[in-house]
VOGU-3710 file (C-alpha; in Angstrom, 3 decimals, decimal comma):
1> xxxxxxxxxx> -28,225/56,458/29,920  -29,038/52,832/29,645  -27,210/49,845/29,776  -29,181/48,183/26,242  -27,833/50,935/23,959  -25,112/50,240/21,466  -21,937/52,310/22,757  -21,346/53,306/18,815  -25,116/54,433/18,941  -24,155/57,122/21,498
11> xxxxxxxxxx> -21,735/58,671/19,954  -23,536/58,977/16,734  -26,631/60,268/19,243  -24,129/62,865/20,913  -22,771/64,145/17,447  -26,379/65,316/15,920  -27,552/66,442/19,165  -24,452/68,844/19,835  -23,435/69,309/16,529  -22,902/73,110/17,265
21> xxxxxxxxxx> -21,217/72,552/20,242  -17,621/72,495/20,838  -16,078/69,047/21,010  -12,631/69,003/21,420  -10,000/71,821/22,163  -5,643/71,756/22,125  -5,114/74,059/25,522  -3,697/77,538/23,609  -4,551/75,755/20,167  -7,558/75,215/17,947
31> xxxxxxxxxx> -10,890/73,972/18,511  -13,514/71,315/16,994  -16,985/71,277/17,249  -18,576/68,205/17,131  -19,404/68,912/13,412  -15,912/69,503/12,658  -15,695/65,401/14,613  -17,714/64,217/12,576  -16,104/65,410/9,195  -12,606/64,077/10,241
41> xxxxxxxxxx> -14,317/60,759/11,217  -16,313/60,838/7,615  -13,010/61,416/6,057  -11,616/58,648/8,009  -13,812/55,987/7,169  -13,366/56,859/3,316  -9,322/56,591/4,008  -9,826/53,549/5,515  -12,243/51,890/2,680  -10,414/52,939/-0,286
51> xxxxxxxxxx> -6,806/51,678/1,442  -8,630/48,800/1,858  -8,746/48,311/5,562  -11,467/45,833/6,592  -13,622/45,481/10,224  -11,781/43,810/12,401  -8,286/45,356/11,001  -5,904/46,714/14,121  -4,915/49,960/13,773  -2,660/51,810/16,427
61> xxxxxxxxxx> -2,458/55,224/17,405  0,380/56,726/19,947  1,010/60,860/20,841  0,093/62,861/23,085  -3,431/63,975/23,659  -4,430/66,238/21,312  -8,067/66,835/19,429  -6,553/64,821/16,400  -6,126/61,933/18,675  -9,565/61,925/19,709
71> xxxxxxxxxx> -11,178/62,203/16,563  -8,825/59,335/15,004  -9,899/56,971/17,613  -13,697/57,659/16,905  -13,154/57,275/13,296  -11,515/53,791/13,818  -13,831/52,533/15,980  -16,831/53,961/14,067  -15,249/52,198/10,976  -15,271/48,782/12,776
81> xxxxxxxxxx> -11,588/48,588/12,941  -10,108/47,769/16,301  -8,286/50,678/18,073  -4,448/50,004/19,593  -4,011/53,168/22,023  -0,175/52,621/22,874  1,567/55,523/25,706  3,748/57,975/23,789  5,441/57,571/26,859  6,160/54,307/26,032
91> xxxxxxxxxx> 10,052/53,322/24,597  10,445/52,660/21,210  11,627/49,561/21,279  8,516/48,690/22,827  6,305/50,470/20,431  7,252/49,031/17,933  7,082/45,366/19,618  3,281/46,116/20,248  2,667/47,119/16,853  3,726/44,154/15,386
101> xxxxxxxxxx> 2,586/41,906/18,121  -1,061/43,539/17,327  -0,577/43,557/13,432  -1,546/46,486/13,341  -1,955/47,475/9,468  -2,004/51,235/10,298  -0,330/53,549/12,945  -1,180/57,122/13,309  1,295/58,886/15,472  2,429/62,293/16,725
111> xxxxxxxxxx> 4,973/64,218/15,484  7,150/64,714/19,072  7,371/60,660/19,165  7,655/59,962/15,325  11,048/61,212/15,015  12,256/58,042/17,841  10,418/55,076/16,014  11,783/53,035/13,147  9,732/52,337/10,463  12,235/49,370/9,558
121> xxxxxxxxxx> 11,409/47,805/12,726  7,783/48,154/12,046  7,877/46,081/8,393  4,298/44,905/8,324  2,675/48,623/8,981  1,289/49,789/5,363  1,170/53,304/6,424  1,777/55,694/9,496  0,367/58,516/9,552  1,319/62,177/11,300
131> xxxxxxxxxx> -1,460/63,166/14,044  -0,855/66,820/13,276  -1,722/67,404/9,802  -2,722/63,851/8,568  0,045/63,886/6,587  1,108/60,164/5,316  4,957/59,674/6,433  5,771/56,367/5,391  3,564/54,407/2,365  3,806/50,393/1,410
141> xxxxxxxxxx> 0,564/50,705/-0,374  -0,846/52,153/-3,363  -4,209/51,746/-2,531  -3,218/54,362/0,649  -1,430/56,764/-1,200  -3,849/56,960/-3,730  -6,376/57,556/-1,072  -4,887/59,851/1,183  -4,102/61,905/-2,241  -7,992/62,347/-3,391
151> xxxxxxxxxx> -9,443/62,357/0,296  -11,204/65,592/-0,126  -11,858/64,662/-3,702  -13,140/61,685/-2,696  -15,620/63,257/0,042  -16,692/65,514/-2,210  -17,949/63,105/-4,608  -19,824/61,264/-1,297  -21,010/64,928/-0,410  -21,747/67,164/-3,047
161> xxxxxxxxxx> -24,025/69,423/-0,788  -23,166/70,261/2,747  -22,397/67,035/5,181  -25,180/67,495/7,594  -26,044/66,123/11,082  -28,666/63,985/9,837  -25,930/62,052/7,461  -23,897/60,717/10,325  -25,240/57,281/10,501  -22,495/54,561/11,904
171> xxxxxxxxxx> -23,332/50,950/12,554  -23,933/49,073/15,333  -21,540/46,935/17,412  -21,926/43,122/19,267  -21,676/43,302/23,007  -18,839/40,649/22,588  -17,370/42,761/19,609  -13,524/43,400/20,300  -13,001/47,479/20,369  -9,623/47,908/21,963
181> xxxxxxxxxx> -6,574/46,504/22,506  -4,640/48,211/25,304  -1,325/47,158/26,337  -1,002/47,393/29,894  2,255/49,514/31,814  2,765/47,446/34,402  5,098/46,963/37,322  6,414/43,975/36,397  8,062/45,129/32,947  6,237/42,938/30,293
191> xxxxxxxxxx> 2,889/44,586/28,616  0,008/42,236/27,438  -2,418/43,551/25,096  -5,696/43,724/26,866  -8,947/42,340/24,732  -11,496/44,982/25,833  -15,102/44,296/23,796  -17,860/46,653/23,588  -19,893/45,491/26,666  -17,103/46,541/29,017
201> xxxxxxxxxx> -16,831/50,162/27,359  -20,641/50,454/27,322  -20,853/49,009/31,449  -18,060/51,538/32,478  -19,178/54,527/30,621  -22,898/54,270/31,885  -21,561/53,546/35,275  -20,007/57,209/35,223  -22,987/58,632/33,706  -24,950/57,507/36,846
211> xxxxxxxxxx> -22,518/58,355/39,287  -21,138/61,888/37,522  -24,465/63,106/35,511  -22,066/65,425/33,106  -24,840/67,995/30,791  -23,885/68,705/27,575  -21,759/71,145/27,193  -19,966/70,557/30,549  -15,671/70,747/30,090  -13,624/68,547/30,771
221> xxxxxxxxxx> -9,629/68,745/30,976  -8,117/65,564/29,708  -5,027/64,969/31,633  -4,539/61,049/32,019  -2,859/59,472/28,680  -5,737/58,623/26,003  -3,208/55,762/25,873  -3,774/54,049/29,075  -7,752/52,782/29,444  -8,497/55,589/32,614
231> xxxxxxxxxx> -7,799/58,871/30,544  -9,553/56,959/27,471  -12,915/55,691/29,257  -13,249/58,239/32,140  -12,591/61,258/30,448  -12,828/61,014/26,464  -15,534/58,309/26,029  -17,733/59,166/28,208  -17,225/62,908/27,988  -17,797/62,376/24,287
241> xxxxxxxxxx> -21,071/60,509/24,749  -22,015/63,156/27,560  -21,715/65,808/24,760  -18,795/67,378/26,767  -16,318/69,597/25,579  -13,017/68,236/26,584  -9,690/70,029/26,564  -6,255/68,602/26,030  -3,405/69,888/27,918  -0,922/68,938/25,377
251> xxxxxxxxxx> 2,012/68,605/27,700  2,972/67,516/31,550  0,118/68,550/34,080  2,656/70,211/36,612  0,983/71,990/39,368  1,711/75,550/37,644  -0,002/74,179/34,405  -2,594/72,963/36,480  -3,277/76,554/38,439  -3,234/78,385/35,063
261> xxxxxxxxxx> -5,184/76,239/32,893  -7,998/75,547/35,224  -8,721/78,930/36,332  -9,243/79,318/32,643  -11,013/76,295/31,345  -13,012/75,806/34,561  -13,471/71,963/34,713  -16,829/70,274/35,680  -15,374/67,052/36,577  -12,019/66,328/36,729
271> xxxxxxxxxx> -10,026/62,588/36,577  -6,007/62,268/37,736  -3,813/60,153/39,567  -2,986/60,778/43,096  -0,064/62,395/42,518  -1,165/65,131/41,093  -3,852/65,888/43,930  -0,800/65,047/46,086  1,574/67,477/44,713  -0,444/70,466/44,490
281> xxxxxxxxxx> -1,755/69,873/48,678  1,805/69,591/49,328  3,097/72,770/47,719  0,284/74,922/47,485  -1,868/73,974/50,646  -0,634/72,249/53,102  2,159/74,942/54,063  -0,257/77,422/55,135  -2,027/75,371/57,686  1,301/72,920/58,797
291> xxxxxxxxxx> 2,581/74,976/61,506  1,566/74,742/64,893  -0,946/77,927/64,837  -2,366/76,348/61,883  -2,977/72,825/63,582  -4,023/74,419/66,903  -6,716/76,390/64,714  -7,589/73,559/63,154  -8,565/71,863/65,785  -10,221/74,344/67,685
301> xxxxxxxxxx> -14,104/74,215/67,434  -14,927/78,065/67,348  -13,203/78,755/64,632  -12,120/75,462/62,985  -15,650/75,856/60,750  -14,830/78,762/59,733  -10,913/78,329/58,457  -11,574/74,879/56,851  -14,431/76,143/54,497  -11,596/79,119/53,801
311> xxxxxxxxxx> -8,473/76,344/53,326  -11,627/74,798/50,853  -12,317/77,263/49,177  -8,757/78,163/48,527  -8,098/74,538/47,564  -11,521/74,392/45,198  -10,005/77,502/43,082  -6,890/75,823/42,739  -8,722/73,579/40,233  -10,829/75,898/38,498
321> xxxxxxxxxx> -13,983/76,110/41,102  -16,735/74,738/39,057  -16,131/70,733/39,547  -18,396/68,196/40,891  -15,804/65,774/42,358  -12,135/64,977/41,654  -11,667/61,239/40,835  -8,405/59,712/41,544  -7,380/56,295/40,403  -4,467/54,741/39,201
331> xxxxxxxxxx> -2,263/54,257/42,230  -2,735/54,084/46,084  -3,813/57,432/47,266  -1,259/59,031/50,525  -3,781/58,383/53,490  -2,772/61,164/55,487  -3,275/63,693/52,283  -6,820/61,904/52,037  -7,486/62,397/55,766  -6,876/66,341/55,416
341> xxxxxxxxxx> -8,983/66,292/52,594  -12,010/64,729/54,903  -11,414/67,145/57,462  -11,851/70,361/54,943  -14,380/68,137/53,542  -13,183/68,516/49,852  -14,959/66,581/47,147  -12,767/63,576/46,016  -13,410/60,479/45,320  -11,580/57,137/44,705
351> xxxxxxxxxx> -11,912/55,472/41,208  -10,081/51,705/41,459  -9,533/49,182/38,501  -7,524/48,168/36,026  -6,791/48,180/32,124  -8,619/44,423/31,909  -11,633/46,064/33,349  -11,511/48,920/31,410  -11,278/50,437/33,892  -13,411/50,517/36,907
361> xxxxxxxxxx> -14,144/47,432/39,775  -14,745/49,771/41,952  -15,603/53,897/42,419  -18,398/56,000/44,972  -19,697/59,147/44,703  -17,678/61,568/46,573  -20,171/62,157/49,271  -20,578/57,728/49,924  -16,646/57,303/50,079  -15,090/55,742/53,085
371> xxxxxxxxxx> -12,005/56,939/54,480  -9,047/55,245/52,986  -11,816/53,181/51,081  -11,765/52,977/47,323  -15,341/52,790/47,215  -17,889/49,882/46,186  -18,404/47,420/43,672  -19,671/49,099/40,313  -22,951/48,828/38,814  -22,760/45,206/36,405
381> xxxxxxxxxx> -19,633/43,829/38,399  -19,735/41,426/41,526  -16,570/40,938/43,958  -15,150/39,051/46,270  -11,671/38,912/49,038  -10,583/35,599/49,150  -10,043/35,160/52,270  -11,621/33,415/55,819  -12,171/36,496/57,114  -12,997/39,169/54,483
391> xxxxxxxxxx> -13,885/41,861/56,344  -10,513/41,632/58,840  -7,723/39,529/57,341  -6,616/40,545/53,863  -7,517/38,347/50,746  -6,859/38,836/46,941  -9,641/40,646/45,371  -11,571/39,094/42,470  -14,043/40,247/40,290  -16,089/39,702/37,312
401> xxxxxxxxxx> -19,180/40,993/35,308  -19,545/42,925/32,216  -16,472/45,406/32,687  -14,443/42,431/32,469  -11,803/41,505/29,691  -12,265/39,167/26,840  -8,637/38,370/27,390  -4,638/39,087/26,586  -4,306/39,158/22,639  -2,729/36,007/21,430
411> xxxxxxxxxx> -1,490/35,191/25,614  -3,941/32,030/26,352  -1,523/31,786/29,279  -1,839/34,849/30,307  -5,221/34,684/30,479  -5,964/31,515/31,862  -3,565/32,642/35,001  -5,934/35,883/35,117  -9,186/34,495/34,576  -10,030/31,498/36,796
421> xxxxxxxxxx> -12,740/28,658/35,598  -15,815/30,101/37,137  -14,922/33,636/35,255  -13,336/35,191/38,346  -10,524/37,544/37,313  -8,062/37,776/40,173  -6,887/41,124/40,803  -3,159/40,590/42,084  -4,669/43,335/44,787  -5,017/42,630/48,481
431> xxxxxxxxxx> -8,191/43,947/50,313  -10,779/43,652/52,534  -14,050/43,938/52,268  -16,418/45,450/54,774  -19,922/44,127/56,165  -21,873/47,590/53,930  -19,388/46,502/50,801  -16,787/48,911/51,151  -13,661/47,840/49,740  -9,853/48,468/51,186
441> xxxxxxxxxx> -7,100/47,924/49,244  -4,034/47,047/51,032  -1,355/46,751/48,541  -0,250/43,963/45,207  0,131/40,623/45,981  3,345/40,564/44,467  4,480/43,448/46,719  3,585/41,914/50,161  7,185/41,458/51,820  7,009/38,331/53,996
451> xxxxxxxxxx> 9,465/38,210/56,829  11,639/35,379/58,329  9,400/35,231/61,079  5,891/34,998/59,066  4,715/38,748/58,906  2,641/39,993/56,305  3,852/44,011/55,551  2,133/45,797/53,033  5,094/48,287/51,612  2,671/50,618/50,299
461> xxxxxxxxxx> 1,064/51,283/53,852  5,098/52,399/55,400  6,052/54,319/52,017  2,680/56,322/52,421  3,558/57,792/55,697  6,951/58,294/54,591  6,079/60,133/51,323  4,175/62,760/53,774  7,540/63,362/56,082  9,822/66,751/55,452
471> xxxxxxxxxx> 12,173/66,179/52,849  10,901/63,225/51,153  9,884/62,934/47,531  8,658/59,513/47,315  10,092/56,174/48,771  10,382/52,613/48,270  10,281/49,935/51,362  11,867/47,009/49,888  13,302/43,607/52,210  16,833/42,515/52,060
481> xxxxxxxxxx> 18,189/40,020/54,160  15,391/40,234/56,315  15,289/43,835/56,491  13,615/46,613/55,814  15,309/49,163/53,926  13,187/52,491/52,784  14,744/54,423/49,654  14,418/57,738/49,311  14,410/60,331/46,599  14,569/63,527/48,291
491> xxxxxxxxxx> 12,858/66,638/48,151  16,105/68,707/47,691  14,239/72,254/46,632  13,085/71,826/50,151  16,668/71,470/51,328  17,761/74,215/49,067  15,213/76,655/50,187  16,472/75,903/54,069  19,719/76,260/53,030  20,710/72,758/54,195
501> xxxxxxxxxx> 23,826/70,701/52,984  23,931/67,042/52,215  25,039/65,951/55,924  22,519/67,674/57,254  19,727/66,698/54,834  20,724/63,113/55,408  19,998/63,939/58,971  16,452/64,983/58,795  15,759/61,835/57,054  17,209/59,719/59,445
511> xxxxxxxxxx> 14,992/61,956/61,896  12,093/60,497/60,175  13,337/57,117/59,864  12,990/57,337/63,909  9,816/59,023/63,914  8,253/56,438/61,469  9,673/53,710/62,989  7,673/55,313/66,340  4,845/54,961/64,509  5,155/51,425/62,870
521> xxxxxxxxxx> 5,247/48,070/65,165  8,445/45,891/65,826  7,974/43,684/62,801  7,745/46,316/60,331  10,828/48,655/61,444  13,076/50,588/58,563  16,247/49,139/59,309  17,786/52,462/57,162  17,269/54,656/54,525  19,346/55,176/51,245
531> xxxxxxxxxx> 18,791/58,312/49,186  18,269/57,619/45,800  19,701/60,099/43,440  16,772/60,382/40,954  13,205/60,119/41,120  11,959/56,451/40,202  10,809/55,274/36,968  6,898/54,951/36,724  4,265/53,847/34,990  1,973/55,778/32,957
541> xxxxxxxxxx> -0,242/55,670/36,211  2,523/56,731/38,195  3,342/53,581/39,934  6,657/52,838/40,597  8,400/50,232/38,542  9,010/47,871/41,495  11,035/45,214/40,178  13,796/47,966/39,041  14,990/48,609/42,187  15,021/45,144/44,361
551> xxx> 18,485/44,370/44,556  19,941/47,761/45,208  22,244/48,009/48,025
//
């Protein structure tokens, strides 16, 4: 795949070459070839021109991953519209704020998250549209009702023979051109509606050709949000391009989802967030090998070859069997989860980024990762720590190149705090760099805890070990009066199944506050932990919403 092609071009390419081919599948649900793509998108376009939508027009879509999803997006973009993916995890409150903050004229939108939004609140929308059956919900215009009425009539008239492969013919975009405007989940509680043009779509999804090499007719399961930029480049765009057939779970990838569905669909590549990977090792793999026989096998080098190639194996079937590499971005993987991995040699690999990159900065094949290591710089982008010492003493990472943003939608503020003078766009991430251009991250800027008596502590690196103790869920290191104070959300099926109480789960973790703190040097001792009684609210990426919890006692 090369870098000079116009990213619309290879779509249109991948529709006439697998026209036969399925496209896009609803897990337990229906199926379209990528014929059946290109009629919806046909039909789109002709929606769009009689309603009288013009290039350049915003038009949002928000649901849950389905096939209809995916074809609406390539119809908009196709058309020359701009496309505003928003998470149907997302509040409504805060749907509805980006959809007028876009101006968005148009909103297609999924049935489970329709009944929540008020069209009231959205008063300069002149139609919404259900995902499901294309039904039109809510009408301000004639023009749209009219067309949404004679659609097929209106095809018909444009095709009065069959609509054939060599007929799909879609124009050709500027480098520069905005495509998408993705409004970010952040940590920090305030979205900004990421300018992504063509060039960075193009740069990211020819990066992953390079690096992945998906044939056509390769399947993908689509489990990250099409509404957050990961899910949307690293599966759908490029699997579309690839001339993959991609399947949408349609619901919450739990690890018994996971298990069933895979061993099914049989995934050649397959894109998550670490939590996923993390979950499944901790329930489903980890147990049989976390015992003293287990490590003492382990680590004997008779057998040790022979018992991690069956723990492998085991762990390899657990997501279907068939995949190249398991990419995880999103959120800082649990080193200790990673190390097992190396030592079973399983093939992961680290994808990192963010939404104003769309996604990727940096991402290795699984084979070239470095431990803990989120990989190198990717092909059109250049970085740099800013730091003295960038291979040693942690910097901000900045970056910039062709994956990088045009800007936040009507935020020159925004922007000009992101993107420095010389076209550097600083990260907020801490790394270091080392001397072959592997790249550590060591936790947000905005995260770093500085104590009373100058020390730097990374939360991320303490709540990582902490996450991997017995009885822990996930935690959150946060600095109060110039402590450290780790919360908790428990892992009480764990309790349950050891028939433990609440005094005496309260122990345990007080056992591993010692035991961490044994690990951890003076400066950077847990002080105590509180048990929170819920998990923590996240991102779509599954990063904890930081600023929620600062001030809890």
């Amino acid at each position: 795949m090369e870098i000079q092609d116009s990213f619309i071009q290879l779509i249109e390419q991948s529709i006439r070459k697998n026209w036969d081919r399925s496209a896009l599948t609803d897990y337990k649900g229906a199926t379209l070839q990528y014929k059946d793509v290109a009629r919806k998108i046909e039909k789109m376009h002709i929606l769009f021109q009689h309603a009288g939508i013009q290039p350049g027009d915003k038009i949002a879509l928000c649901g849950r991953n389905s096939a209809n999803w995916g074809a609406t997006f390539l119809g908009v973009i196709t058309y020359g519209a701009v496309a505003v993916p928003i998470l149907h995890e997302f509040k409504a409150d805060n749907v509805h704020n980006i959809v007028n903050h876009s101006e968005a004229r148009m909103l297609f939108v999924g049935d489970q998250v329709w009944e929540n939004f008020n069209e009231a609140a959205m008063p300069h929308l002149e139609g919404i549209i259900e995902l499901k059956n294309f039904d039109l919900v809510v009408s301000r215009s004639k023009q749209l009702s009219y067309a949404r009425e004679h659609l097929n009539e209106e095809f018909g008239k444009k095709y009065p023979c069959r609509f054939r492969a060599e007929q799909v013919s879609y124009r050709r975009e500027s480098p520069e051109e905005l495509a998408v405007i993705n409004y970010t989940s952040g940590t920090t509680g305030y979205s900004k509606g990421v300018m992504l043009p063509y060039r960075s779509i193009l740069s990211n999804v020819v990066h992953i050709d390079n690096k992945v090499g998906l044939k056509a007719g390769d399947r993908i399961v689509s489990m990250l949000p099409l509404g957050h930029i990961f899910g949307l480049v690293f599966d759908f765009l490029y699997g579309i391009t690839a001339g993959a057939h991609l399947w949408f779970l349609t619901r919450m990838p739990s690890p018994k989802i996971i298990a069933e569905s895979f061993t099914e669909i049989r995934p050649r590549i397959i894109a998550c967030v670490p939590l996923i990977v993390e979950k499944i090792f901790k329930k489903n793999i980890l147990p049989k090998v976390d015992n003293k026989l287990g490590k003492l096998l382990l680590n004997l080098p008779i057998i040790s070859d022979k018992i991690k190639e069956n723990i492998r194996q085991q762990a390899m079937e657990v997501f279907g069997g068939n995949f190249i590499e398991i990419v995880v971005g999103g959120a800082p993987f649990n080193a200790e989860v990673e190390a097992f991995l190396r030592k079973i040699n399983f093939p992961y690999t680290i994808a990192y980024g963010m939404t104003e990159c769309a996604p990727l900065i940096c991402h290795s094949r699984w084979d070239e990762i470095q431990y803990t290591s989120c990989g190198k710089t990717v092909a059109n982008m250049e970085t740099r720590v800013l730091s003295d010492d960038p291979t040693r003493i942690p910097g901000e990472l900045v970056c910039r190149g062709m994956n990088t943003m045009l800007g936040y939608y009507k935020n020159e503020k925004a922007t000009e705090e992101t993107i420095d003078k010389e076209g550097w766009l600083h990260t907020g991430d801490m790394a270091i760099k080392d001397e072959q251009g592997n790249i550590y991250i060591k936790g947000r800027c905005k995260n770093m805890l500085l104590t009373a008596s100058g020390q730097n502590i990374y939360p991320e690196e303490i709540e990582a070990r902490l996450n991997n103790m017995p009885f822990v869920n996930e935690s959150l290191v946060i600095l109060q009066n110039n402590k450290l104070i780790a919360l908790v959300y428990p892992d009480n099926e764990e309790a349950f199944q050891q028939n433990m109480n609440a005094h005496q789960l309260e122990e345990a973790i007080e056992n591993n506050r010692i035991e961490l703190n044994s690990q951890l040097p003076a400066y950077a001792q847990i002080t105590r932990i509180k048990l929170y009684p819920e998990e923590f609210e996240k991102t779509a990426k599954k990063s904890i919403k930081r600023y929620l919890y600062q001030d809890i006692r």
